[in-house]
N, CA, C and O atoms as CSV, one atom per row, in Angstrom:
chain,resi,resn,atom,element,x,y,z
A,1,UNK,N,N,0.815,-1.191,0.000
A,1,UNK,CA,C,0.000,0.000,0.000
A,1,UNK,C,C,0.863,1.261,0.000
A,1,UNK,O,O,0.638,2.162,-0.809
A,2,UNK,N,N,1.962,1.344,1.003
A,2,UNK,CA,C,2.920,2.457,0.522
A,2,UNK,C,C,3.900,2.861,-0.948
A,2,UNK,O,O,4.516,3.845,-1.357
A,3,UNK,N,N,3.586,1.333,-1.462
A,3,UNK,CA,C,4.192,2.431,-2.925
A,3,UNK,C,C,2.822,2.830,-3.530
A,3,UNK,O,O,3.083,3.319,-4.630
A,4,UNK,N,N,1.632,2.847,-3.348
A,4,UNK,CA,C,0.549,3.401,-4.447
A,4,UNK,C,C,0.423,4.366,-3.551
A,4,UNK,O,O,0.371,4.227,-2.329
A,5,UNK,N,N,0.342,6.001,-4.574
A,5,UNK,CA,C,-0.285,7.120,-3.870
A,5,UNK,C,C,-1.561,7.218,-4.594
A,5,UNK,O,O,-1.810,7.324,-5.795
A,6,UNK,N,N,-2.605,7.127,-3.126
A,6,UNK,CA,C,-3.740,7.004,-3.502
A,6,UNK,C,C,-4.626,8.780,-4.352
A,6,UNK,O,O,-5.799,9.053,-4.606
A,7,UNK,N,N,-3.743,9.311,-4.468
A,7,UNK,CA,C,-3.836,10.766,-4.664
A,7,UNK,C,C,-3.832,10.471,-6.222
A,7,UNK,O,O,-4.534,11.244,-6.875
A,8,UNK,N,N,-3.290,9.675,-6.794
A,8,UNK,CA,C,-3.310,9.391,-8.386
A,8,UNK,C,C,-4.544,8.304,-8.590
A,8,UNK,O,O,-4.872,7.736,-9.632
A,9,UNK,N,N,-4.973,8.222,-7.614
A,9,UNK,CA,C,-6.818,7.445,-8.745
A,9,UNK,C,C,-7.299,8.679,-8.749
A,9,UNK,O,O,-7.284,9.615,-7.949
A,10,UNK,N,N,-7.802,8.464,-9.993
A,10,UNK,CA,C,-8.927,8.707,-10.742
A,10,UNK,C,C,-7.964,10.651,-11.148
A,10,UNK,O,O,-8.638,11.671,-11.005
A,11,UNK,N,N,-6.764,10.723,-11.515
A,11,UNK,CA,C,-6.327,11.871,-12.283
A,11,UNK,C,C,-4.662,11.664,-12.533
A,11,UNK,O,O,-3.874,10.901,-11.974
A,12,UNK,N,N,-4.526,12.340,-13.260
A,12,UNK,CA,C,-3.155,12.083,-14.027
A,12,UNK,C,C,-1.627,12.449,-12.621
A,12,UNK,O,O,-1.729,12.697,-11.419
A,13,UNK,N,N,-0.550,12.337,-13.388
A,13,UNK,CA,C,0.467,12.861,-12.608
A,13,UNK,C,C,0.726,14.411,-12.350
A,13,UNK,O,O,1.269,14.773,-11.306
A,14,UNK,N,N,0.313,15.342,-13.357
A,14,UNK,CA,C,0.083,16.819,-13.200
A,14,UNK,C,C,-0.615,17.159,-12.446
A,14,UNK,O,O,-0.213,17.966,-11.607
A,15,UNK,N,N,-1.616,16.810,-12.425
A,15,UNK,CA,C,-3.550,16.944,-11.215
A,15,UNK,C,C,-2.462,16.465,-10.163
A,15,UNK,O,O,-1.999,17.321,-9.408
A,16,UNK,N,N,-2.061,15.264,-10.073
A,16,UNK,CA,C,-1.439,14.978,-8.607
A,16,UNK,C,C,-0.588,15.994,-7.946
A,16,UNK,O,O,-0.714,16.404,-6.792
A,17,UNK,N,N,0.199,16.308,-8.730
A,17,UNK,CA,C,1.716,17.191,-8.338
A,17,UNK,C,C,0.471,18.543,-7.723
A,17,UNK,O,O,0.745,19.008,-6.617
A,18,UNK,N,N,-0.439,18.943,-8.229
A,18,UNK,CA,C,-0.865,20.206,-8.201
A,18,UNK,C,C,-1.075,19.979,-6.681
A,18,UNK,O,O,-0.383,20.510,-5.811
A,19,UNK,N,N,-2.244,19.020,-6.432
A,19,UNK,CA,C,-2.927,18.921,-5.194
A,19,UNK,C,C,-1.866,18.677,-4.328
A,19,UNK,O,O,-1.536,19.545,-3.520
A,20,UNK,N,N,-1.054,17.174,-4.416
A,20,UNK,CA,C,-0.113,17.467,-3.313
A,20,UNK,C,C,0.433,18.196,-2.537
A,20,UNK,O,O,0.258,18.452,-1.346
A,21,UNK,N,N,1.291,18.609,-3.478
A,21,UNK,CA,C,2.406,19.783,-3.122
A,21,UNK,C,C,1.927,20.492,-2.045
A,21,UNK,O,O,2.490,20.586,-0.954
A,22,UNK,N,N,0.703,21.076,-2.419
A,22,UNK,CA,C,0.144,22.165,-1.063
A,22,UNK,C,C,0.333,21.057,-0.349
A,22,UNK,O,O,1.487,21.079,0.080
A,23,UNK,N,N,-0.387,19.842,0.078
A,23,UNK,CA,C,-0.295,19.052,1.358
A,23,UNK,C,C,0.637,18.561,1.727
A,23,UNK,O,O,0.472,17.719,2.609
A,24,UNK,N,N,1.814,18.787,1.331
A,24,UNK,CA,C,3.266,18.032,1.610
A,24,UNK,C,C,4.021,19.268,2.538
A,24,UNK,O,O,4.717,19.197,3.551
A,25,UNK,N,N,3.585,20.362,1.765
A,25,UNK,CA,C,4.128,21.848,2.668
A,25,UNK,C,C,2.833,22.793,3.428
A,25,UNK,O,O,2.945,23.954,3.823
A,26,UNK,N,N,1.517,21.866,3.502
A,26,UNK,CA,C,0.606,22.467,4.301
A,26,UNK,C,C,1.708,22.447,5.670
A,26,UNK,O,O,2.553,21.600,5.960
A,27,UNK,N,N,1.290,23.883,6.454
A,27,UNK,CA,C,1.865,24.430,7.690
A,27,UNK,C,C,3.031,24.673,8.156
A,27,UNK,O,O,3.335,24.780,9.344
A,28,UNK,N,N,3.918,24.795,6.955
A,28,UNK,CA,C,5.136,24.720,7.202
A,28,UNK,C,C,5.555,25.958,6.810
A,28,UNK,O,O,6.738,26.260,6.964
A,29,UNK,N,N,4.560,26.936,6.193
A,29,UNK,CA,C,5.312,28.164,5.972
A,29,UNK,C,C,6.353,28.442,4.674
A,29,UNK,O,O,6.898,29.508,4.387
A,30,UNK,N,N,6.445,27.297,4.062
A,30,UNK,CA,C,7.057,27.468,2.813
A,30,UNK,C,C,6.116,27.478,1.328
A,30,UNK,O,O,5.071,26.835,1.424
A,31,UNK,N,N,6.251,27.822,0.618
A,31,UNK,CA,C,5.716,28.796,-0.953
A,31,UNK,C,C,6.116,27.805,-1.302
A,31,UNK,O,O,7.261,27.431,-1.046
A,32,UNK,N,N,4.724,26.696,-2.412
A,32,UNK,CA,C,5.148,26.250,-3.119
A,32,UNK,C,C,4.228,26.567,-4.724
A,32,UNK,O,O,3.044,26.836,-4.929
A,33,UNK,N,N,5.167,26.421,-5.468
A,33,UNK,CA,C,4.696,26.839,-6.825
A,33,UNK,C,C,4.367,25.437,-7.788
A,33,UNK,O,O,5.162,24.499,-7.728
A,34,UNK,N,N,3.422,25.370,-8.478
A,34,UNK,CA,C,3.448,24.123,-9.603
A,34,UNK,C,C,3.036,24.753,-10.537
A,34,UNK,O,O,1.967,25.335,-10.728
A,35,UNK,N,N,4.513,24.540,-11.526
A,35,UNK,CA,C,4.447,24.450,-13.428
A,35,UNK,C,C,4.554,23.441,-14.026
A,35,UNK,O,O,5.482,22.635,-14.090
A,36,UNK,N,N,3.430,23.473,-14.557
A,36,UNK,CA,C,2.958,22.367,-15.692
A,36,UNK,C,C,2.800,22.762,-16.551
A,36,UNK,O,O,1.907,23.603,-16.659
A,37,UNK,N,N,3.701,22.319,-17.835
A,37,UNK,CA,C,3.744,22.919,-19.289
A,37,UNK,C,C,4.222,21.875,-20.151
A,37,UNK,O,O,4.965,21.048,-19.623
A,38,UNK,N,N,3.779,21.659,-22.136
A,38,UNK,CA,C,4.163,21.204,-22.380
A,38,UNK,C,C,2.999,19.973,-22.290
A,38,UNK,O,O,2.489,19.761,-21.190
A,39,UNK,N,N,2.605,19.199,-23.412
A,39,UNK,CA,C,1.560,18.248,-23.701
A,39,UNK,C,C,1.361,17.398,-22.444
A,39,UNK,O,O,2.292,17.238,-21.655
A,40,UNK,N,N,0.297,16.915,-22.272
A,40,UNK,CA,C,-0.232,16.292,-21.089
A,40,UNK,C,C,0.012,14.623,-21.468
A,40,UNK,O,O,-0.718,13.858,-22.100
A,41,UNK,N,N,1.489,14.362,-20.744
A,41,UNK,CA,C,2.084,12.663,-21.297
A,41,UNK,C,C,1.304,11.683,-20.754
A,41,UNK,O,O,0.941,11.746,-19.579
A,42,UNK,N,N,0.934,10.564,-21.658
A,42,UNK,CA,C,0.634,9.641,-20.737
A,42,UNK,C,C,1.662,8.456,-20.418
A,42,UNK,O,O,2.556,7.902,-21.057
A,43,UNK,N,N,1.322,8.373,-19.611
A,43,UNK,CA,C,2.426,7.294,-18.402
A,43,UNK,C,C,1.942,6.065,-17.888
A,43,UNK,O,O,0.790,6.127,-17.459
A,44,UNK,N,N,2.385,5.202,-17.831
A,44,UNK,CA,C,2.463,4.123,-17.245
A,44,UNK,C,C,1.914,4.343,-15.637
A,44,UNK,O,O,2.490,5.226,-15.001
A,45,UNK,N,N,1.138,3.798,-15.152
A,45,UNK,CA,C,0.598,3.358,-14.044
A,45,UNK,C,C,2.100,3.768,-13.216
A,45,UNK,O,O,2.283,4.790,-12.555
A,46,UNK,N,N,3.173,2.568,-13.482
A,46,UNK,CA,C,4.389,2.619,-12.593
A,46,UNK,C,C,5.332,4.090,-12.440
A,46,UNK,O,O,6.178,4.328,-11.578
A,47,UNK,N,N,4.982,4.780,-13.326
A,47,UNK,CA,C,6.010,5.735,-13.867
A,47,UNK,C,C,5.286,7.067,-12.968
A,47,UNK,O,O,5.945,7.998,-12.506
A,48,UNK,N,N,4.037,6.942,-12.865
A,48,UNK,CA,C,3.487,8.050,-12.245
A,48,UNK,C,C,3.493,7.969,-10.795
A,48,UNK,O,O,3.228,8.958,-10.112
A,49,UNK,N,N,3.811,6.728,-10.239
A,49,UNK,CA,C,4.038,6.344,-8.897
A,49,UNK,C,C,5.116,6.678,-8.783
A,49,UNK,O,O,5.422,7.173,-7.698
A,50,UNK,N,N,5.701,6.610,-9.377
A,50,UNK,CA,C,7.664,6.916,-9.198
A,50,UNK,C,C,7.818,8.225,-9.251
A,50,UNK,O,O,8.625,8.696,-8.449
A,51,UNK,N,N,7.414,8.761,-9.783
A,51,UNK,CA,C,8.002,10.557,-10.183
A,51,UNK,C,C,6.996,11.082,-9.361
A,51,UNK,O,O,7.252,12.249,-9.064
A,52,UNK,N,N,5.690,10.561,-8.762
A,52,UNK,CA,C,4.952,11.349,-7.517
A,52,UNK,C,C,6.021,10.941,-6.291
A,52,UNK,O,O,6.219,11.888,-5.529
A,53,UNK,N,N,6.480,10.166,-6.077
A,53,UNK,CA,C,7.458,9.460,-4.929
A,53,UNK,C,C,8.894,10.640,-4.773
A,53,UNK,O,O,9.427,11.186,-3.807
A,54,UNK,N,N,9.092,10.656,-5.972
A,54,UNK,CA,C,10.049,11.441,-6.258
A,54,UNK,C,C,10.010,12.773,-6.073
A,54,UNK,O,O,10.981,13.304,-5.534
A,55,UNK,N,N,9.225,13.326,-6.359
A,55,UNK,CA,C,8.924,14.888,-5.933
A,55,UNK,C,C,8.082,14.885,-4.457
A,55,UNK,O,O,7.710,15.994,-4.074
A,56,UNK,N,N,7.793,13.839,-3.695
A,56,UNK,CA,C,7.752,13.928,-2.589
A,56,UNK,C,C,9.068,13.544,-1.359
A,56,UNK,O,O,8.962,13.864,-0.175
A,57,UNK,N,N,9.734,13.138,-1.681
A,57,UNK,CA,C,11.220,12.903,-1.169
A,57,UNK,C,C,11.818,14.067,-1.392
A,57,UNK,O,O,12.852,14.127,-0.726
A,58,UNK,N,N,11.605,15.162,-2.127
A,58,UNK,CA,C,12.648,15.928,-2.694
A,58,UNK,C,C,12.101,17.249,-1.918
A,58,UNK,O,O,12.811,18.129,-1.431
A,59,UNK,N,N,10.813,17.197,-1.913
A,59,UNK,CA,C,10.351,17.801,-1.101
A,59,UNK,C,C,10.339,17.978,0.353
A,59,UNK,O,O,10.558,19.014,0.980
A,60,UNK,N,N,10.024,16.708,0.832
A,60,UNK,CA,C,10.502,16.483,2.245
A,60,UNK,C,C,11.686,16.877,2.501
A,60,UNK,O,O,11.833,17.732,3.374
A,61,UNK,N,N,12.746,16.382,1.848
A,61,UNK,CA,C,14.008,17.037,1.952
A,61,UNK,C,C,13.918,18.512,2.268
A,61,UNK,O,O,13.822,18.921,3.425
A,62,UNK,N,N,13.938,18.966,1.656
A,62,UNK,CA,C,13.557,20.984,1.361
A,62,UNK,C,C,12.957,21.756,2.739
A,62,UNK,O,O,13.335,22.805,3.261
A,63,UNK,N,N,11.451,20.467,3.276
A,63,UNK,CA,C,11.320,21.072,4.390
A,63,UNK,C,C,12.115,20.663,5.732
A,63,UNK,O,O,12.103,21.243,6.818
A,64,UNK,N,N,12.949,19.267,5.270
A,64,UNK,CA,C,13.450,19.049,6.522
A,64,UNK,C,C,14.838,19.489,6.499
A,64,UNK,O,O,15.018,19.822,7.671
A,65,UNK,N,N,15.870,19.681,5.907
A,65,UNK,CA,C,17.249,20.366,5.473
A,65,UNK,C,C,17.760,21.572,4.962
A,65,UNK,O,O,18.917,21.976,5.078
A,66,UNK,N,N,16.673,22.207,4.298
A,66,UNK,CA,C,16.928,23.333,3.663
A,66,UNK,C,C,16.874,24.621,4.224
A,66,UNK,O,O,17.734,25.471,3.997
A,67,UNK,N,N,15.802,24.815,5.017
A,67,UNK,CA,C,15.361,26.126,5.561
A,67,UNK,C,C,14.806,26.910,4.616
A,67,UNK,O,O,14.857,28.092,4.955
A,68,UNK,N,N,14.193,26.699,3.356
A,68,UNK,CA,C,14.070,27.105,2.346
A,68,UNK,C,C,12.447,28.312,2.642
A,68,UNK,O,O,11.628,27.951,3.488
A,69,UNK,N,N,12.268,29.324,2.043
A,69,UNK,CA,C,10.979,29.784,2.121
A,69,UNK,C,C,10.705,29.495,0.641
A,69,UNK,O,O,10.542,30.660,0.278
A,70,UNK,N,N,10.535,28.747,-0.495
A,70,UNK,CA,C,10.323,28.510,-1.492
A,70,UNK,C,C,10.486,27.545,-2.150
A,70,UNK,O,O,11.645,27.279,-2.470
A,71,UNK,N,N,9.530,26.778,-2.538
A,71,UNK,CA,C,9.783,25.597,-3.436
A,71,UNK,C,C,8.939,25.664,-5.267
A,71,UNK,O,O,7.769,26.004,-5.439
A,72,UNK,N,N,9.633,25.367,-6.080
A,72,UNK,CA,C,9.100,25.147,-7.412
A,72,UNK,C,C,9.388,24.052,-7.921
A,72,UNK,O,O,10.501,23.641,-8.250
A,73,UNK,N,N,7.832,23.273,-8.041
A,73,UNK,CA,C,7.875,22.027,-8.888
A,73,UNK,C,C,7.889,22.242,-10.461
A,73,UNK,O,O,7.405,23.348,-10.701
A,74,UNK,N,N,8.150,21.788,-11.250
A,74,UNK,CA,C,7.827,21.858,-12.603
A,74,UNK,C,C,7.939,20.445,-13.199
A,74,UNK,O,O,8.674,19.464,-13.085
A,75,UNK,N,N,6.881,20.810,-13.868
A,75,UNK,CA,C,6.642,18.953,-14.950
A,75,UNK,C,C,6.700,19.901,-15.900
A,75,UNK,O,O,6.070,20.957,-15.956
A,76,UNK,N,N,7.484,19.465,-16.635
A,76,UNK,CA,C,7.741,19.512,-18.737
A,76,UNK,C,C,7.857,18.453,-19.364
A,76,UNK,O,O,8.841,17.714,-19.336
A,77,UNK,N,N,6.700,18.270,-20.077
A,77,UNK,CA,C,6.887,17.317,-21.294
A,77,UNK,C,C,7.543,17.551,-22.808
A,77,UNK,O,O,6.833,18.057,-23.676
A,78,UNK,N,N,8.833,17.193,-23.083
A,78,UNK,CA,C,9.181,17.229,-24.200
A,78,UNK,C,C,8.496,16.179,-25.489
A,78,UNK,O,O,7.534,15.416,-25.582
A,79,UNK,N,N,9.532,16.616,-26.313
A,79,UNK,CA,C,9.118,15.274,-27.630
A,79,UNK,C,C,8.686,14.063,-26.997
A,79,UNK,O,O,7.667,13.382,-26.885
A,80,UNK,N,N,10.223,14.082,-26.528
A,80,UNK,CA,C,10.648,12.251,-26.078
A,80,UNK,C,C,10.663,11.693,-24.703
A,80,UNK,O,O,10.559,10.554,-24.247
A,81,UNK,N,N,10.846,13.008,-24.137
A,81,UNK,CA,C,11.328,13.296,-22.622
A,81,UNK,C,C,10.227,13.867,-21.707
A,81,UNK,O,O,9.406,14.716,-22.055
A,82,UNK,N,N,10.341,13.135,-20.160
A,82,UNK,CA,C,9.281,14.400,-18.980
A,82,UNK,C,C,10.444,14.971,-18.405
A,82,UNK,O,O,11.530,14.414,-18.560
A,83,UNK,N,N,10.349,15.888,-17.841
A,83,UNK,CA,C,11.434,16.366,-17.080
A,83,UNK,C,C,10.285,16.608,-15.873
A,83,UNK,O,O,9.070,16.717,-16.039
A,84,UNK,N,N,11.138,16.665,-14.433
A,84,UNK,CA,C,10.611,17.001,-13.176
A,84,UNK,C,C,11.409,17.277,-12.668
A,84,UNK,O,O,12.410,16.624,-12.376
A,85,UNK,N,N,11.017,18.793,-12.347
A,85,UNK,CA,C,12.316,19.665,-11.448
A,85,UNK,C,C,12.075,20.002,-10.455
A,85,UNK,O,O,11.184,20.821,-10.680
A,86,UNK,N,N,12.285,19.967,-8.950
A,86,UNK,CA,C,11.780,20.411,-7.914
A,86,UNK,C,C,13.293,21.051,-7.146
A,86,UNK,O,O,14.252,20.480,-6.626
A,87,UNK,N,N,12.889,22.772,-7.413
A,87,UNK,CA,C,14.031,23.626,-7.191
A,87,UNK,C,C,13.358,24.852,-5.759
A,87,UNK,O,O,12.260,25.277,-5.399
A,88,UNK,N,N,14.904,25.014,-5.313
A,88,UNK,CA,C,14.045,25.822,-3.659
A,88,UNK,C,C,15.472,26.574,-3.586
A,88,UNK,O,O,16.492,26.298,-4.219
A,89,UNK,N,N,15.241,27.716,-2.536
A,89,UNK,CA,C,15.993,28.740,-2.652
A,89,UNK,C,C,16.738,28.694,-1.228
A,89,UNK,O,O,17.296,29.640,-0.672
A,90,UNK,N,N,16.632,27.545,-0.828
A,90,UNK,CA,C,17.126,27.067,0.692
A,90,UNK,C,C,18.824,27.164,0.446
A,90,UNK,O,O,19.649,27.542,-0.386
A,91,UNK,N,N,18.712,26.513,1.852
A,91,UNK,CA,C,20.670,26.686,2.219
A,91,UNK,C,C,21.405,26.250,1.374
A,91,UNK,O,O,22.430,26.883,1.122
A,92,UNK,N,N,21.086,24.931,0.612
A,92,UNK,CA,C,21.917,24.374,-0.395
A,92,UNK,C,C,22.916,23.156,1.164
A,92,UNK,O,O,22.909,22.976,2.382
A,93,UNK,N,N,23.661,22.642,-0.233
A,93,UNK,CA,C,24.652,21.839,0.462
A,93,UNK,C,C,25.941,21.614,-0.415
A,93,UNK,O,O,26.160,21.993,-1.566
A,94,UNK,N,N,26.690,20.931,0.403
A,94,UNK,CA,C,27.948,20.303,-0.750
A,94,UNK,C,C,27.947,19.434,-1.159
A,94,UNK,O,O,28.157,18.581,-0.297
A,95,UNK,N,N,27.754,18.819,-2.600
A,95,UNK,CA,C,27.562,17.765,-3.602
A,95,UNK,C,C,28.536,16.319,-2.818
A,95,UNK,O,O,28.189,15.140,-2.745
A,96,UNK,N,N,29.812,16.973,-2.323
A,96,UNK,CA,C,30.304,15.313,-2.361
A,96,UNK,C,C,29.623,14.599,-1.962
A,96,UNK,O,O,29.207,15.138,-0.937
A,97,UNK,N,N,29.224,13.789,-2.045
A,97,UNK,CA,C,29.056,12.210,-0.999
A,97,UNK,C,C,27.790,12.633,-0.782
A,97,UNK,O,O,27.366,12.444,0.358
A,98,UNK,N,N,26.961,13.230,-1.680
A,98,UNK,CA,C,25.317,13.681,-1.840
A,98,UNK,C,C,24.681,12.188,-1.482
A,98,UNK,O,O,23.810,11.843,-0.684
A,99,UNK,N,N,25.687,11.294,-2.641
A,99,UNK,CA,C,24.792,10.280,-2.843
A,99,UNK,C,C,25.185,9.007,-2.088
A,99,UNK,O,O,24.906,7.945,-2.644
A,100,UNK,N,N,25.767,8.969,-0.949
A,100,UNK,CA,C,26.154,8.165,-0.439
A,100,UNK,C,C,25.448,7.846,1.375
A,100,UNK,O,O,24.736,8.637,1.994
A,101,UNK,N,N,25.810,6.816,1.746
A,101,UNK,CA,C,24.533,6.264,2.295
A,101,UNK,C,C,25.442,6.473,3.894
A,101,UNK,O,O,25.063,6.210,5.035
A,102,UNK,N,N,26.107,6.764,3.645
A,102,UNK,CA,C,26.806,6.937,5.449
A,102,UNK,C,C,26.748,7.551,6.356
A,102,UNK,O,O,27.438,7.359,7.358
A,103,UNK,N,N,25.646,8.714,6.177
A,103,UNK,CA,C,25.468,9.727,6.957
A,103,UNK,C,C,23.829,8.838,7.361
A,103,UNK,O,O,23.163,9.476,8.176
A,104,UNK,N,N,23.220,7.599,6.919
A,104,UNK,CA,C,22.067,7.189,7.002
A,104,UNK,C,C,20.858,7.704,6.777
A,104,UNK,O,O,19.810,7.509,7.394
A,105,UNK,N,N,21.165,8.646,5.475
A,105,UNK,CA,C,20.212,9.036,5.012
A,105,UNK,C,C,20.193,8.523,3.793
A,105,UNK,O,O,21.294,8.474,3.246
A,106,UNK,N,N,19.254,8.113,3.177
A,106,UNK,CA,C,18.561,7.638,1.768
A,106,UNK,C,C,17.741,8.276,0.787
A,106,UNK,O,O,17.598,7.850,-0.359
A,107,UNK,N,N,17.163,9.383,1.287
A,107,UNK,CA,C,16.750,9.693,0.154
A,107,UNK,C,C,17.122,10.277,-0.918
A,107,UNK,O,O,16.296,11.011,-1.461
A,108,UNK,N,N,18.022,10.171,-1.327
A,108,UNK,CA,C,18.764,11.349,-2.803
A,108,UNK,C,C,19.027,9.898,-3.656
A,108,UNK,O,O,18.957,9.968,-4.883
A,109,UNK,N,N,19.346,8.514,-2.991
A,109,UNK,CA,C,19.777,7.550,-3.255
A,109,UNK,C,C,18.512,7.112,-3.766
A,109,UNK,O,O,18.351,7.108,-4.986
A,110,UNK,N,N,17.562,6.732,-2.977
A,110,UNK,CA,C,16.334,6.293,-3.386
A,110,UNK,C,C,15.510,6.828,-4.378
A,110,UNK,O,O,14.704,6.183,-5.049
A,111,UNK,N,N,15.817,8.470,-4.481
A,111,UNK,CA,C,15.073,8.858,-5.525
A,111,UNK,C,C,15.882,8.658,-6.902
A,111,UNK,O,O,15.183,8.611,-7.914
A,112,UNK,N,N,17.298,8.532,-7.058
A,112,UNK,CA,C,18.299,7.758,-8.001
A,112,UNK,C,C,17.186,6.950,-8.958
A,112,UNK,O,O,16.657,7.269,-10.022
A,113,UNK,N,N,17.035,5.478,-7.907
A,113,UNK,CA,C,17.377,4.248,-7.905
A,113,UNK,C,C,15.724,4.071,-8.474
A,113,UNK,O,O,15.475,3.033,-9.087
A,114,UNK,N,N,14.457,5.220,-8.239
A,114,UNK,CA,C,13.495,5.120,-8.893
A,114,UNK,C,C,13.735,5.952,-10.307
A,114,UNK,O,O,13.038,5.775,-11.306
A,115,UNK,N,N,14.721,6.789,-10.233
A,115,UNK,CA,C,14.696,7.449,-11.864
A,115,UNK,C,C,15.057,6.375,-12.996
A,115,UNK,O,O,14.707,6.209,-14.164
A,116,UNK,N,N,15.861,5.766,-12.166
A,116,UNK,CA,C,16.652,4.390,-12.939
A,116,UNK,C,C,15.314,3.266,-13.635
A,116,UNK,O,O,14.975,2.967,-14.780
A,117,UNK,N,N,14.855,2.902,-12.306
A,117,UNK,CA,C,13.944,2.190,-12.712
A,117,UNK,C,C,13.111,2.612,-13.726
A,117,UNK,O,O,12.422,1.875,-14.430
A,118,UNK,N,N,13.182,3.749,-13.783
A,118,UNK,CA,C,11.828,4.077,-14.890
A,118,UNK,C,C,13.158,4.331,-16.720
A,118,UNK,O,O,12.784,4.923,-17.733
A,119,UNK,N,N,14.208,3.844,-16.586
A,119,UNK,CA,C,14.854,4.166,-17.660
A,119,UNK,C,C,15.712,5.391,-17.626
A,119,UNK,O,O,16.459,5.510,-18.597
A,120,UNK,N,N,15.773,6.499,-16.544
A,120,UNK,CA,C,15.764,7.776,-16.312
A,120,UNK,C,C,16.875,8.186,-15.911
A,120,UNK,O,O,17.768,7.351,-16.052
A,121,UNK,N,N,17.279,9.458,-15.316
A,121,UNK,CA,C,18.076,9.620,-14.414
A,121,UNK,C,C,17.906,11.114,-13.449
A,121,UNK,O,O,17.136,12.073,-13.493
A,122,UNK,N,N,18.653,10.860,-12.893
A,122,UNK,CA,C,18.296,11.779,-11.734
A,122,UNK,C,C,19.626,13.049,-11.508
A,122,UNK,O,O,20.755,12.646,-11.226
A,123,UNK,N,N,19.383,14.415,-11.646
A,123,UNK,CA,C,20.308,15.329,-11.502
A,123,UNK,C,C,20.203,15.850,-10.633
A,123,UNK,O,O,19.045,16.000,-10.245
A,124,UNK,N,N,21.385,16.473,-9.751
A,124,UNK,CA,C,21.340,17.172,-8.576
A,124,UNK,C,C,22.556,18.340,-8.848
A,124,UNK,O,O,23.714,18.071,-9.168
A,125,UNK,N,N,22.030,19.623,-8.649
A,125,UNK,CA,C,22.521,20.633,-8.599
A,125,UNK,C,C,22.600,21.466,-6.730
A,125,UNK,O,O,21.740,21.401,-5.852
A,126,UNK,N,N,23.624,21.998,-6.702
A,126,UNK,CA,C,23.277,22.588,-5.259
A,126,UNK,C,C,24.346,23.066,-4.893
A,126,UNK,O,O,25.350,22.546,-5.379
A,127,UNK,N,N,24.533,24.223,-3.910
A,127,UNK,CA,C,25.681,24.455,-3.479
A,127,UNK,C,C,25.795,25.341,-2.080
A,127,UNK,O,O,25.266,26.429,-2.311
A,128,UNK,N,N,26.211,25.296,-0.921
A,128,UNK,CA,C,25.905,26.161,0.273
A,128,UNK,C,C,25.627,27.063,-0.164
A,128,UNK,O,O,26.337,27.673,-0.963
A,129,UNK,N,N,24.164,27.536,0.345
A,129,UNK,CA,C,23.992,29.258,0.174
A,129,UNK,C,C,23.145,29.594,-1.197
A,129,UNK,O,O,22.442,30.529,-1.577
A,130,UNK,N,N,23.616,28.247,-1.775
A,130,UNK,CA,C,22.683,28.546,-3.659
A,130,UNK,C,C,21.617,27.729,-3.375
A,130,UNK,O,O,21.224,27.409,-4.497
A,131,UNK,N,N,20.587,26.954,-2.212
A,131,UNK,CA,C,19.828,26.462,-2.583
A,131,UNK,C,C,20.084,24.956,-3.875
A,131,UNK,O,O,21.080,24.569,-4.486
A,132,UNK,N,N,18.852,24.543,-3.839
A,132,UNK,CA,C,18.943,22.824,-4.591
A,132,UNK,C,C,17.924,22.720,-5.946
A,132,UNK,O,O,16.779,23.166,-6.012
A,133,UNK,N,N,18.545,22.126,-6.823
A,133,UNK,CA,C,17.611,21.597,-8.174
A,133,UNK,C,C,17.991,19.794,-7.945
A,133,UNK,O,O,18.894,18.994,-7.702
A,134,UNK,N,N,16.557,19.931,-8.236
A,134,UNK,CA,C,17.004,18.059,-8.188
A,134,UNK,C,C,16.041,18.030,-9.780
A,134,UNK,O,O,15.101,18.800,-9.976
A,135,UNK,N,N,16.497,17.022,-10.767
A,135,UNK,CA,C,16.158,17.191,-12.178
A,135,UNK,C,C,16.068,15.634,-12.552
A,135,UNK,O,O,17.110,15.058,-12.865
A,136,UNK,N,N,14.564,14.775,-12.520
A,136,UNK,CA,C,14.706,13.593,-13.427
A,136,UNK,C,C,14.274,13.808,-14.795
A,136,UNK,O,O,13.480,14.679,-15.148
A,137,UNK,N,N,14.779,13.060,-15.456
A,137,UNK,CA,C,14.615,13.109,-16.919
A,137,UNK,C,C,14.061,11.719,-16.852
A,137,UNK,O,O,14.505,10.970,-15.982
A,138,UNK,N,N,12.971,11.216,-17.830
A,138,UNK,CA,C,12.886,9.957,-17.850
A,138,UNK,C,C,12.426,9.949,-19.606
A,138,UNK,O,O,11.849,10.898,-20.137
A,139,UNK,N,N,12.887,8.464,-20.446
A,139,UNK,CA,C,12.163,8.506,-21.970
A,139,UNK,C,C,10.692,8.421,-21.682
A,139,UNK,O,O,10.333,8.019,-20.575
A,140,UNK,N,N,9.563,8.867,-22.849
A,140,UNK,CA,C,8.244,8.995,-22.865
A,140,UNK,C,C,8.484,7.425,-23.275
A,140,UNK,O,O,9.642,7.087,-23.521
A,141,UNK,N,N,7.365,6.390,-23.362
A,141,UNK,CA,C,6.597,5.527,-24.209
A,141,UNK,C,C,6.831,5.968,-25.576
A,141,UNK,O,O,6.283,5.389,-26.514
């Protein structure tokens, strides 16, 4: 039951991202924005579970590490490509060892390891003081 978000019956992955988002940063005092642009893709059952998973990890992150007063989701559908960017104007961090599991945290890893699964990959931009872009790319069908 925890990998299905029940927030995706009965509407697409865009409708999801919209509604969420407010409830992921309801009361926390942080601004979140959703852009959706770019043809309305259709996706695989699995693929929309993954990239909602994904922009909720990335999110959580933001409110629990960042200190951020701002978050922007964006879904873009290209030709071939979705892109999902979830960028915030928080503290930022230092890239080394982003992705490594020794500090016992998992999620930058986990959200990897679902971009993968879907064919994809997962970018991370960030730097003390510059705030974070986290960027999956995945192929369309």
């Amino acid at each position: 039951m925890d990998l299905r978000a029940s927030v995706l019956e009965g509407q697409d992955l865009a409708a999801a991202l919209e509604s969420s988002a407010r409830l992921w940063t309801a009361g926390s005092g942080v601004e979140v924005d959703v852009d959706v642009n770019g043809p309305r893709a259709v996706l695989t059952e699995e693929a929309e579970q993954q990239l909602l998973r994904i922009a909720q990890e990335a999110v959580t992150n933001v409110l629990k590490h960042a200190g951020a007063s701002r978050i922007r989701v964006v879904l873009h559908t290209g030709e071939r490509r979705l892109f999902l960017r979830i960028v915030d104007n928080g503290s930022g961090f230092e890239q080394h060892g982003a992705f490594s599991s020794q500090d016992g945290h998992f999620g930058l890893i986990g959200m990897r390891e679902r971009a993968e699964r879907l064919g994809g990959e997962l970018g991370l931009s960030s730097e003390p003081g510059g705030g974070t872009e986290v960027e999956v790319r995945v192929p369309l069908p």
